[in-house]
C-alpha positions, -999 to +999 in steps of 0.1 A: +771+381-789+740+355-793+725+337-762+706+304-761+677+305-740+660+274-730+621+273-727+595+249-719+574+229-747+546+245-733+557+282-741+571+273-770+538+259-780+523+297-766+548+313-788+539+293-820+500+303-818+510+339-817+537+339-846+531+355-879+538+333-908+574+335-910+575+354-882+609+341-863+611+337-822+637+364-823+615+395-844+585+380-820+602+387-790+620+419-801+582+432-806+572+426-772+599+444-759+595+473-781+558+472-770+566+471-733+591+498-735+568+520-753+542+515-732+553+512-702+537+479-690+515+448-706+484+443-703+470+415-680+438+408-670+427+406-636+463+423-624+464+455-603+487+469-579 
């Protein structure tokens, strides 16, 4: 089943600065979650509990 998601022009324009040439939204994304399942959490500055 495939979604459409809808997204500002401003986080598309976030996105596009950390794509990979040829890098699609989709494998972009699909990183990110790997990475956050993995470890647990991101990383964000100046964020604690």
């Amino acid at each position: 089943m495939t979604y459409t998601l809808e997204i500002s022009d401003e986080l598309k324009d976030r996105l596009d600065d950390h794509l990979e040439e040829d890098e699609s939204y989709e494998e972009f994304i699909t990183e990110l979650v790997s990475i956050y399942e993995t470890e647990g959490e991101f990383l964000q500055e100046g964020y604690s509990e």
